[in-house]
C-alpha positions as CSV (number, residue, x, y, z in Angstrom):
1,X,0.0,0.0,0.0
2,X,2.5,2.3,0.8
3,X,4.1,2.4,-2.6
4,X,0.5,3.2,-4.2
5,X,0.6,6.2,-1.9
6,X,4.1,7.1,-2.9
7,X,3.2,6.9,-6.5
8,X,-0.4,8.3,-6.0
9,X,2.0,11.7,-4.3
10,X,4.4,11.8,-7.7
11,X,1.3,11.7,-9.9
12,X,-0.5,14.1,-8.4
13,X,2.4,17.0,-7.1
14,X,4.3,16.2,-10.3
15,X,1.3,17.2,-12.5
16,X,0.7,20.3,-10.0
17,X,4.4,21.2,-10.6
18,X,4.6,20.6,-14.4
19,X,1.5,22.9,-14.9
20,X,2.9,25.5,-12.5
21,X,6.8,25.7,-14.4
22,X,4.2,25.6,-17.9
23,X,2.6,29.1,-16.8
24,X,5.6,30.9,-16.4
25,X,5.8,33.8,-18.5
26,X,8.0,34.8,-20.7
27,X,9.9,32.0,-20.7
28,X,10.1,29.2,-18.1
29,X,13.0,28.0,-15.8
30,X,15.3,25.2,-16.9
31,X,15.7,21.9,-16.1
32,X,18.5,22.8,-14.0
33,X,16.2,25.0,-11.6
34,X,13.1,22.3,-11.9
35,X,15.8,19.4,-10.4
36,X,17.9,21.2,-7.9
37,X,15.3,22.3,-5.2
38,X,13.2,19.1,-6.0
39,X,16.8,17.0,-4.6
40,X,17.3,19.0,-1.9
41,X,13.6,18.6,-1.0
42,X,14.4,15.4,-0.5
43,X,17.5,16.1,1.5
44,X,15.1,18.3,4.1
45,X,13.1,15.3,5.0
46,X,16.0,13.2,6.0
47,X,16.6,16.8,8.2
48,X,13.8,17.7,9.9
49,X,13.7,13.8,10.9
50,X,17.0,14.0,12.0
51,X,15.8,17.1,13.9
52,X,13.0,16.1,15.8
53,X,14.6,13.2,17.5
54,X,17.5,15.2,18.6
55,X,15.1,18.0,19.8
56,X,13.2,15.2,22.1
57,X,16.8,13.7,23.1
58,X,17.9,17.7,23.9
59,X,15.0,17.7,26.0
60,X,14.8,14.7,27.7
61,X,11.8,12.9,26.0
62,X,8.4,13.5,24.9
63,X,6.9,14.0,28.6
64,X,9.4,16.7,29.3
65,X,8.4,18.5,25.7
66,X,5.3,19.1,26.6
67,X,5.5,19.8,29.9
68,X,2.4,18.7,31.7
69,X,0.5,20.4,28.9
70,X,-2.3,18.3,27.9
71,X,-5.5,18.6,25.6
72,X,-5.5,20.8,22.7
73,X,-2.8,22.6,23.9
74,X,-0.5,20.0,24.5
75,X,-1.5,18.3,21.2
76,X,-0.4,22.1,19.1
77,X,3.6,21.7,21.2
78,X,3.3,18.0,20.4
79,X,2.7,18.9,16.5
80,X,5.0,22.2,16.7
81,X,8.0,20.0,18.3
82,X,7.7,17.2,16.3
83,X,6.2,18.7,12.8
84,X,5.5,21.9,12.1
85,X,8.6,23.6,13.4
86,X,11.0,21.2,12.5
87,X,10.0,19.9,9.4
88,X,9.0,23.1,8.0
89,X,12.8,25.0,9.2
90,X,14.1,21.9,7.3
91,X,12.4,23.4,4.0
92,X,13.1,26.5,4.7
93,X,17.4,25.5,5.2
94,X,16.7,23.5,1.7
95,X,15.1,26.9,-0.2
96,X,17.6,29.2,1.1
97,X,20.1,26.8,-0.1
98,X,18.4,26.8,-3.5
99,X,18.3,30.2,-4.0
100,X,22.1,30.2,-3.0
101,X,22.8,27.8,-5.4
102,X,20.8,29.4,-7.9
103,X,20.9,33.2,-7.1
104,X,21.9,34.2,-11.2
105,X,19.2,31.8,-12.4
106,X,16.2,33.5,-10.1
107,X,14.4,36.1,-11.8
108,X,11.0,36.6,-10.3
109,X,9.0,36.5,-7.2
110,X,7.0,33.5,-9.0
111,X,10.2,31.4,-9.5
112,X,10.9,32.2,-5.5
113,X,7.6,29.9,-5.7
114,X,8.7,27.2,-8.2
115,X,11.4,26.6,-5.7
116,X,9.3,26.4,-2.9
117,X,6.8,23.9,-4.5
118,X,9.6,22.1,-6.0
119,X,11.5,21.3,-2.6
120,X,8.1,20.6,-0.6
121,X,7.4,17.9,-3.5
122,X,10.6,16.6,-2.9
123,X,9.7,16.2,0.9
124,X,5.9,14.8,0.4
125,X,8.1,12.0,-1.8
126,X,10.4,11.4,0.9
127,X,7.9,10.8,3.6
128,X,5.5,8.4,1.6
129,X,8.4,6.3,1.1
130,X,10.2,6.9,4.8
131,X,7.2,6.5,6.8
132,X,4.9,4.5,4.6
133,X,7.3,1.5,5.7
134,X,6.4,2.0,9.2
135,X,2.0,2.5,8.6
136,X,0.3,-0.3,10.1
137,X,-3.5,-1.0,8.7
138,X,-5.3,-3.3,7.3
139,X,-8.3,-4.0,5.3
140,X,-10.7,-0.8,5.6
141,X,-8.4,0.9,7.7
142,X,-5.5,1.1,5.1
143,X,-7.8,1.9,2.7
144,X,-9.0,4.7,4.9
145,X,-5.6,5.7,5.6
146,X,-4.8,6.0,1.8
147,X,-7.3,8.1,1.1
148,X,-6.6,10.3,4.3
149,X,-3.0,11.1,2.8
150,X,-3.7,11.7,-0.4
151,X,-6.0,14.3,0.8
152,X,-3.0,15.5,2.4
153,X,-0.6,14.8,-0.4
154,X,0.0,18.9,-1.4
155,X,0.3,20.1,1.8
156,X,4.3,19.9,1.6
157,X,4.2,21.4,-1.4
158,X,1.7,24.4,-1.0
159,X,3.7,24.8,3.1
160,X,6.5,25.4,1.1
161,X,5.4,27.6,-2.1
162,X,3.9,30.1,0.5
163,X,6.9,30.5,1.8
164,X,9.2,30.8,-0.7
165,X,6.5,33.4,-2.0
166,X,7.2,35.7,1.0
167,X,11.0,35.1,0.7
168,X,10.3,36.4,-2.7
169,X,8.4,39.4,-2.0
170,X,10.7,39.8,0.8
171,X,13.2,40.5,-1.3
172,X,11.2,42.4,-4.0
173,X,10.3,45.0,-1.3
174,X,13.7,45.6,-0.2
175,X,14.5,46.5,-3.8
176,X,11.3,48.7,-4.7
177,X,11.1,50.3,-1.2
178,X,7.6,49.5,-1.2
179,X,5.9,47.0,1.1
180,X,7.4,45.6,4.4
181,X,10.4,43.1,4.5
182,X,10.1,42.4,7.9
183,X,6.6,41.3,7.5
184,X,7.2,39.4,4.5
185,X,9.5,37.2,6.7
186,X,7.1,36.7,9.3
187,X,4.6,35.4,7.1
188,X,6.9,33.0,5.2
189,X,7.4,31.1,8.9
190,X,4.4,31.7,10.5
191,X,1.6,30.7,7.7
192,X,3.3,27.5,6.9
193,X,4.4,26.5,10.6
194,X,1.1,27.6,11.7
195,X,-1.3,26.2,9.6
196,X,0.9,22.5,9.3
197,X,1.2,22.8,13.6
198,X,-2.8,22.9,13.3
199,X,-3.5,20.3,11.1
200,X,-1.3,17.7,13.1
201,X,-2.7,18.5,16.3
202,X,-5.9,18.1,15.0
203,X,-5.2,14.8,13.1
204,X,-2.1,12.6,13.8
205,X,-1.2,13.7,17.5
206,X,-4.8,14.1,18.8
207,X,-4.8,12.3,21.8
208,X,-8.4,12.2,22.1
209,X,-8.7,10.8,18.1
210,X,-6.2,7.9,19.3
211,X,-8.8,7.4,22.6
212,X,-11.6,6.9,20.0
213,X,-13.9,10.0,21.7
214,X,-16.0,11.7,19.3
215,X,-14.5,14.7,20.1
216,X,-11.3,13.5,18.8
217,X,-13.0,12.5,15.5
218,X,-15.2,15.8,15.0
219,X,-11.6,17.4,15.0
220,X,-9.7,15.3,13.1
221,X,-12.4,15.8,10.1
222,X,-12.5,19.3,10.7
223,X,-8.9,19.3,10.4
224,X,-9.0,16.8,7.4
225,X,-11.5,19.3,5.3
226,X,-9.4,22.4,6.5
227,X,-6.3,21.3,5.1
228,X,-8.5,20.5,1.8
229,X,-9.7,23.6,1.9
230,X,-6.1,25.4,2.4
231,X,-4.9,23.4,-0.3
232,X,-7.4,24.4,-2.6
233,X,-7.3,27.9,-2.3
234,X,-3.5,28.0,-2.2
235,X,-3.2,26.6,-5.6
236,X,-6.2,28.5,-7.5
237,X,-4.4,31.4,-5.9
238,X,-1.2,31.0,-7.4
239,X,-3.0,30.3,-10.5
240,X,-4.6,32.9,-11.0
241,X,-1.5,35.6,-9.9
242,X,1.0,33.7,-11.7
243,X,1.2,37.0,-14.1
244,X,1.0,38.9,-11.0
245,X,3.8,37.1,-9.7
246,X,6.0,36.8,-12.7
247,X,5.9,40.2,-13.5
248,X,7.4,40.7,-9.9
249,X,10.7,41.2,-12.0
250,X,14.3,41.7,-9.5
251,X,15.8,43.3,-12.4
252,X,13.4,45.5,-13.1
253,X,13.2,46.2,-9.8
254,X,16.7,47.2,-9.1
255,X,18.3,50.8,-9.3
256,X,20.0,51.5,-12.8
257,X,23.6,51.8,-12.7
């Protein structure tokens, strides 16, 4: 099962990807710039795994991570700890590292994005594979399970273009003098840590979802549909602003010599 789920996550985020690098306008990136930040999205998985356990190590264990805290709150440090912090500062290492790496090549606030989506797919990848040999299930439950994840399967991707958006405008704004940098920055950690750190603590480290109380369930399906819904408007967003976004031009933007 777990390798239909890997190959139902390369289908799906590779078409999403392919149609996004098609859009570009005037001319779209290379296959140089497609690759690069897909590899190293690979590369961040491995990272924010390694992360995690050191952080519980660092801290003594799960008990003394959260503290006492228990409920929803101590489900949100759970997710924050183990996912949505570290996962997502492990994309954000592998982006910065992109655009190091390809600085001359990056021309827009929409490539900024390419990356971004191109380094969360490699991550979604990873993890199907990585943890897919570890999912337990059987009978309806896998199948449940399956269809659970590939609900989720562009989350890593659409975490990640957000961000790289708001590096982008980021940087855009320091060149135009219009719009706020710092902002920008707070926005490229905060939406995708915030809205991944939700999503987990409603789903995967609800504590009352794994007690079987209703409660638990009520939130993991509003979490479940929230995430669709995030998705969704993510991607018809960056659809429809692609010109928007593309037209974001650092060249144009910077002062003539």
């Amino acid at each position: 099962m777990e390798l239909l789920s890997a190959g139902l996550t390369i289908v799906i985020l590779g078409f999403l990807y392919w149609r996004m690098i098609k859009r570009e306008t005037p001319e779209r990136i290379g296959a140089l710039q497609a690759l690069v930040p897909l590899g190293l999205g690979v590369v961040s998985m491995f990272i924010g795994g390694g992360g995690t356990v050191l952080l519980a190590k660092a801290l003594g264990g799960m008990a003394n991570m959260l503290g006492g805290i228990t409920g929803f709150g101590g489900s949100l440090l759970h997710s924050f700890l183990m996912a949505g912090g570290t996962e997502e500062a492990a994309k954000l290492l592998m982006i910065l590292l992109a655009l190091a790496i390809l600085k001359s090549r990056v021309k827009n606030v929409y490539e900024y994005a390419l990356i971004g989506a191109a380094v969360g797919f490699g991550f979604a990848v990873a993890e199907e594979f990585y943890y897919g040999n570890f999912s337990a299930g059987a009978g309806a439950a896998e199948y449940i399970t399956l269809v659970e994840r590939t609900i989720s399967v562009p989350a890593h991707m659409t975490f990640s273009m957000v961000m790289a958006e708001f590096l982008g405008r980021a940087r855009y704004s320091r060149l135009t003098g219009k719009g706020s940098p710092a902002l920008d920055y707070v926005l490229a950690l905060l939406i995708p840590m915030g809205v991944h750190t939700v999503y987990d603590a409603c789903t995967v480290f609800n504590s009352r979802l794994m007690a079987g109380e209703m409660t638990g369930i009520l939130t993991a399906l509003g979490g479940y549909a929230g995430l669709l819904v995030y998705e969704l408007v993510i991607l018809i967003r960056f659809r429809k602003k692609t010109a928007k976004f593309c037209g974001m031009h650092f060249s144009a933007a910077e002062p003539a010599a």
